[in-house]
C-alpha positions in Angstrom: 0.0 0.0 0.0 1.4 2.9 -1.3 2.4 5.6 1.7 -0.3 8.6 2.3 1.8 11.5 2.0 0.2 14.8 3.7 1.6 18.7 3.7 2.1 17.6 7.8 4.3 14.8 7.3 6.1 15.4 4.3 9.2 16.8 5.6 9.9 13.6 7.3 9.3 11.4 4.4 11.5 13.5 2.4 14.4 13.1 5.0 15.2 10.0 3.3 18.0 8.9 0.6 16.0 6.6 -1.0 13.6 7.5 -4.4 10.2 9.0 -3.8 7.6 8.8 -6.0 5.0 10.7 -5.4 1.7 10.3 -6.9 -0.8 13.7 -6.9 -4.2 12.5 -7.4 -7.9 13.0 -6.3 -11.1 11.4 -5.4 -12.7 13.0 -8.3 -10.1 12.4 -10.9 -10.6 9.5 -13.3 -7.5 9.0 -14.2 -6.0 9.2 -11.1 -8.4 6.3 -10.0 -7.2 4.1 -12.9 -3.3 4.7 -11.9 -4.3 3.9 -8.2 -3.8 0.1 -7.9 -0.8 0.0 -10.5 0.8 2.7 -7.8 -0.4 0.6 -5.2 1.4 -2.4 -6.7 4.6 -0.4 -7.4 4.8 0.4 -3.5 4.9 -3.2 -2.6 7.2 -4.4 -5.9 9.7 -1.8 -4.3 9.4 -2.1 -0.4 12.5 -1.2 0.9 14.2 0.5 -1.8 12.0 3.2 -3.1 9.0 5.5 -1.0 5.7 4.9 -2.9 3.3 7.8 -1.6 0.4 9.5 -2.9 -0.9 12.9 -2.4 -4.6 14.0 -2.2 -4.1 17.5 -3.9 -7.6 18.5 -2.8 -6.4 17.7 1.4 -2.8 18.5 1.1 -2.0 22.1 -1.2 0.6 23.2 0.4 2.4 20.1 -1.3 0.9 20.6 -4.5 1.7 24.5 -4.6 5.6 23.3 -3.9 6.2 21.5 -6.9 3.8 23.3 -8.9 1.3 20.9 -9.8 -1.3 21.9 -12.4 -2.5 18.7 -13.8 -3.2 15.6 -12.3 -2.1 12.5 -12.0 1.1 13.3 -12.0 4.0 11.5 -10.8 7.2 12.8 -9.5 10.4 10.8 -8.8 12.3 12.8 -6.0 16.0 11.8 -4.8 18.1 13.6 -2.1 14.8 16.5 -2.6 15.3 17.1 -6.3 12.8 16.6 -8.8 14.9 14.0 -11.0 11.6 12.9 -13.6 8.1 13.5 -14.0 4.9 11.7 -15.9 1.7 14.1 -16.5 -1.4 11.5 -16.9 -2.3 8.1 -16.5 0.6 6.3 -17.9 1.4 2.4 -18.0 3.2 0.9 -15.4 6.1 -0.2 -17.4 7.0 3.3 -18.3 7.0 3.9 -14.4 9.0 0.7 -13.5 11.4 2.3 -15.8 11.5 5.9 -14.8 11.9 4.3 -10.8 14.6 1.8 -11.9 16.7 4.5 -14.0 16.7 6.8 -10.6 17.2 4.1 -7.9 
């Protein structure tokens, strides 16, 4: 289960030196619920080495205004706090196994 990521606790989940991916979704978004259980899957596939989260940008938009989010889902892979990719939309999963294995 992917971890819920929240303008409160983010700071601490960024602490880390492992990847984060970081999902911005919400309830009402479509898409978003179609790249839910693949994101899901990805945060059990990579227990250990990476940080799975997801952000509810309608509960949380302090996070979202950080890293300028404008369209969702979107996906960011951060490392040691910098924004190292990106994916706008509901992509496939394998193009996110890649995009997490290239920055691990």
């Amino acid at each position: 289960m992917a971890v819920k990521i929240t303008d409160a606790n983010y700071e601490e989940i960024a602490a880390t030196d492992k990847l984060i991916l970081i999902d911005f979704w919400a309830q009402w978004c479509g898409p978003c619920r179609m790249l839910s259980p693949t994101i899901d899957d990805l945060a059990n596939e990579y227990e250990g080495k990476a940080v799975i989260g997801k952000v509810d940008v309608d509960d949380n938009p302090d996070i979202a205004e950080k890293f300028s989010i404008r369209n969702i889902p979107t996906i960011l892979f951060v490392k040691n706090g910098e924004v190292v990719d990106k994916t706008v939309g509901a992509v496939p999963k394998n193009e996110i196994i890649d995009k997490i294995e290239a920055n691990l």
